[in-house]
N, C-alpha and C positions, 0 to 999 in steps of 0.2 A: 077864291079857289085855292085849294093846299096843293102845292106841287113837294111829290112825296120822293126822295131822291134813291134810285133803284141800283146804284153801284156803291156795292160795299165792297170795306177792302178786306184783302183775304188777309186770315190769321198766317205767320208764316213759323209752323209747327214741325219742327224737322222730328222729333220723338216721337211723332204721331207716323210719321215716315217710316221710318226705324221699327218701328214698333209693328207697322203693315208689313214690311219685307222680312222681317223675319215670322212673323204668325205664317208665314208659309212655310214651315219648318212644321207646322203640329202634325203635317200629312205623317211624318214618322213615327205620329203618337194616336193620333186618330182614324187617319187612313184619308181624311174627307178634309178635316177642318183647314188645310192647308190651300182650299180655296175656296170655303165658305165665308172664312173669315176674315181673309182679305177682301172678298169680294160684301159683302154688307159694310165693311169700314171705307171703302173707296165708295158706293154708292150714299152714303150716309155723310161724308164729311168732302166732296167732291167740289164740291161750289164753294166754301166755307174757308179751304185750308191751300195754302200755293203750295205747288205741284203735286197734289194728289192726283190730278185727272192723270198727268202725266206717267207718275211712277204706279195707280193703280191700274191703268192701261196694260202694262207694261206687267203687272203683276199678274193680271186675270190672263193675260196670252199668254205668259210664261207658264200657270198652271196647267193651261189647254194642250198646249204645246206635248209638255211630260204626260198628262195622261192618253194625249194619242199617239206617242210616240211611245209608252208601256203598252197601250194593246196593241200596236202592230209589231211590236217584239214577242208579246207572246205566243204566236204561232208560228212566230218564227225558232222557236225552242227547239221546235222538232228539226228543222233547218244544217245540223251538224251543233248544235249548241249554238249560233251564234245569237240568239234570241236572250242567253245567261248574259252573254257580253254583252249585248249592248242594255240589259236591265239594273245590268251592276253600273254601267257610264252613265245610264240615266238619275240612276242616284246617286251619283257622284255630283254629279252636276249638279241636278235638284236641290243638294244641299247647301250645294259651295255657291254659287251664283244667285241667293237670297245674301246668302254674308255679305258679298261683296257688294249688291245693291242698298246694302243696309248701312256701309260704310259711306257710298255715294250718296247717299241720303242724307247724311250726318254732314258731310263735306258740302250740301247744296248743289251736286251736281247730275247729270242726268244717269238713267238705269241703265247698264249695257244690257242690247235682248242678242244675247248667244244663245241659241237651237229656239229662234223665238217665232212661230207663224204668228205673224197679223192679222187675229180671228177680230178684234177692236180696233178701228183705227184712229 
């Protein structure tokens, strides 16, 4: 009888990290790919690499997060403008808060989720 051994260990790829937190940045270039591409890199290298489930968790709610909090700003445009303000804070943030998890990734350490619903837990 072969007993075939089912724990392997995970690759520990911090530039594969790095490289998923910021591809959330393409939204500014594609409009889309800023969660399609994190979100096929975290389901494809999940099991395989340590902390992907972790920071791609963290990556796919972040994206969910900006895009529903962009459409309930935009009907809030009509609102007195306060719909402009908070589309400009949201891409503030969107861009700034992939960096900095991009740094924490490099450094080994966990994702901050600032404006982050827990759509994956």
């Amino acid at each position: 009888m072969e007993i075939i051994n089912q724990n392997r260990a995970l690759e520990n790829n911090n530039q594969l990290l790095v490289l998923t937190h910021l591809s959330q940045l393409l939204t500014y270039v594609t409009g889309f790919g800023g969660l399609v591409v994190p979100l096929i890199i975290w389901l494809v290298t999940k099991d395989s690499v340590h902390g992907m489930d972790e920071h791609g968790k963290s990556i796919i709610n972040f994206q969910l997060s900006m895009l529903l909090f962009t459409f309930l700003s935009i009907p809030a445009i009509l609102l007195f403008g306060l719909g402009i303000l908070s589309l400009i804070f949201i891409a503030i943030v969107a861009f700034v808060i992939p960096i900095v998890n991009a740094v924490k990734a490099s450094n080994d350490e966990s994702p901050i989720n600032f404006m982050t619903i827990r759509f994956i837990p």
